[in-house]
C-alpha positions in Angstrom: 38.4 22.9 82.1 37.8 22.9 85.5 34.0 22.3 87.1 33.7 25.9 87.8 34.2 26.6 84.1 32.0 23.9 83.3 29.2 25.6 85.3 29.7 29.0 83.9 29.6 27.3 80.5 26.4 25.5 81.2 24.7 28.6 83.2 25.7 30.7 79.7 24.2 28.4 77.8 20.9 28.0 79.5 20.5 31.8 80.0 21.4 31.8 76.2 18.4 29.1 75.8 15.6 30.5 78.0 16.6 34.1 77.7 16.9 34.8 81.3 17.6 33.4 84.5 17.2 34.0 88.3 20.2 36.1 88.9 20.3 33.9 92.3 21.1 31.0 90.2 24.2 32.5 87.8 28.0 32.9 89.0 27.5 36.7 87.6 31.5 37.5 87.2 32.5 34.3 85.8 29.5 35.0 83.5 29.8 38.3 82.2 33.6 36.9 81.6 32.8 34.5 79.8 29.8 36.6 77.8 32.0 39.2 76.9 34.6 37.2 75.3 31.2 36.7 72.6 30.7 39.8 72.3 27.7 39.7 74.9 26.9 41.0 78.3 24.9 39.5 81.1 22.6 42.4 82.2 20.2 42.3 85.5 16.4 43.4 85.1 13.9 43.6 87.3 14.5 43.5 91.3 11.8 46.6 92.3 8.8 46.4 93.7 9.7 43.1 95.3 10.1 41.6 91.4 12.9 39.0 91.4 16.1 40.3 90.0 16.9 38.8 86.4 20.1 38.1 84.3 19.4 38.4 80.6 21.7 37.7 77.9 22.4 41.0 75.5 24.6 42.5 73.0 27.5 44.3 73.9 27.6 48.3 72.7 25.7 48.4 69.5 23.1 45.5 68.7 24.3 43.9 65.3 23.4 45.3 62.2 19.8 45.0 60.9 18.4 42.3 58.6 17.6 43.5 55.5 14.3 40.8 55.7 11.3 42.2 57.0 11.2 41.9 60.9 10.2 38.6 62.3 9.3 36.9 65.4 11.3 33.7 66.2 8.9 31.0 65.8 9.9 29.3 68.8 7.8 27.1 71.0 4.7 29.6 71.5 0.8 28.2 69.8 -0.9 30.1 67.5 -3.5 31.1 69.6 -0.7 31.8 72.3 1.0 34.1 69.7 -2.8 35.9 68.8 -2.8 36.3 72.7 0.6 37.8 73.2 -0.1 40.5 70.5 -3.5 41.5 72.6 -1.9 41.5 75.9 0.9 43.3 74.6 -1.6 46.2 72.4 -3.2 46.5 76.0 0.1 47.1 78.2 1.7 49.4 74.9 -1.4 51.3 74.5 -0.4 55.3 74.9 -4.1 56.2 75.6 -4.8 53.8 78.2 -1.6 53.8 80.4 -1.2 50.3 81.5 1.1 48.4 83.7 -0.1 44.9 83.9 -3.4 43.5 82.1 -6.0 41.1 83.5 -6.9 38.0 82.2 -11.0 39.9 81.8 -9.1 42.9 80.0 -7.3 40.7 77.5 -10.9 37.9 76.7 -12.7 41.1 76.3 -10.4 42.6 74.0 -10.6 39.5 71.8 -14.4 39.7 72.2 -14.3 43.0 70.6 -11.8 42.5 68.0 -13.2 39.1 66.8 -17.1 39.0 68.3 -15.9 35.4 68.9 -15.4 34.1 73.0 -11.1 33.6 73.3 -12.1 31.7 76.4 -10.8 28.4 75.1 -7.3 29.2 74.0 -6.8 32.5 75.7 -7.0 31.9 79.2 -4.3 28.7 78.6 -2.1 30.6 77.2 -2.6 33.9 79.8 -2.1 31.0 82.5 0.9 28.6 80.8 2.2 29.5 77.4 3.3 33.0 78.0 4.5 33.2 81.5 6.3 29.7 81.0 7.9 31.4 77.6 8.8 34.4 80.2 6.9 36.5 77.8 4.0 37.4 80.6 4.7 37.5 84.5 1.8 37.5 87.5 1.9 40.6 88.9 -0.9 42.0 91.1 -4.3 40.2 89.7 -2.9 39.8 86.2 0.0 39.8 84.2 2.7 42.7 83.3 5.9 42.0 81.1 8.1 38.8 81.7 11.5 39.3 81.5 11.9 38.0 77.9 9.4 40.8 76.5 11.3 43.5 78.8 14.9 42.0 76.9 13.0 41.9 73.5 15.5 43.6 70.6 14.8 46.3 68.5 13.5 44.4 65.1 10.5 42.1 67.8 9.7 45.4 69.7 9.2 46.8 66.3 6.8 43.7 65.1 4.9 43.8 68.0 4.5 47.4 67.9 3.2 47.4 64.7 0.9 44.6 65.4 -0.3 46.8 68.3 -0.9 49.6 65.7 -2.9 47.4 63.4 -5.2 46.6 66.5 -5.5 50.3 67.8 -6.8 51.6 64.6 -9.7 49.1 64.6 -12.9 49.9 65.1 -13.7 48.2 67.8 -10.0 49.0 70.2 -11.7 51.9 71.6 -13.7 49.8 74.0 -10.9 48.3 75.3 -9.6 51.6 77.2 -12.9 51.3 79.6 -11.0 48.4 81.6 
């Protein structure tokens, strides 16, 4: 193995690791080489409206077959309260009747306002801030935040999750009040 292989190897596995990489930082043909011999491909996201461009790692052709478990997130290394964030921020930017690109940190506290009558303040505004664009999940974008590059390479089974937790939130009573932002 020669030090070029060993940086392929170790690019692969830390785009494997984090999900996605600056495509600045990845020896792209060695990689997608190297992917496709797993069965993956190296695709690039992003790169418009002066966006970085990304390398995320997916499947090649056809995603694998489905699980026949219900859908789950990976419990990886988001909080609780980070996770109860994520699904708000993400009913906000999915919701069909308000047409959203991004979400601002007011949006998303007074969302949780009027879904729990309770002040997110606290937990919300740490994870809007840290968690969630660290995880790659949220990224700054004008005076808030609009999909990271691990939410924009999320598979089918999380997209589905999430947009059935953005469901549950859309029929309650109070969503409506969120569309005024």
């Amino acid at each position: 193995m020669t030090s070029r292989d060993d940086t392929v190897a170790l690019s692969l596995a830390r785009l494997r690791q984090s999900g996605w990489l600056p495509a600045g930082t990845l020896p792209l043909a060695q990689a997608e080489d190297r992917a496709a011999q797993a069965g993956r491909q190296v695709a690039l996201v992003g790169g418009e409206d002066g966006t970085p461009t990304l390398a995320v790692l997916t499947w090649r052709g056809a995603e694998p077959a489905e699980s026949t478990s219900p859908p789950r997130l990976a419990r990886r290394a988001l909080s609780r309260k980070a996770t109860k964030t994520l699904v708000v921020a993400y009913a906000l930017l999915a919701d069909p009747q308000a047409s959203r690109t991004d979400v601002t940190q007011a949006w998303v506290l007074d969302a949780i306002r009027l879904l729990t009558s309770r002040d997110g303040e606290s937990w919300a505004i740490p994870a809007l801030r840290q968690e969630l664009p660290q995880a790659g999940l949220l990224a700054p974008h004008n005076e808030g935040w609009a999909p990271g590059p691990v939410m924009q390479a999320w598979d089918m089974p999380t997209r589905e999750v999430m947009a059935h937790a953005a469901r549950q939130l859309w029929e309650h009573p109070t969503w409506s009040g969120t569309r005024l932002g």
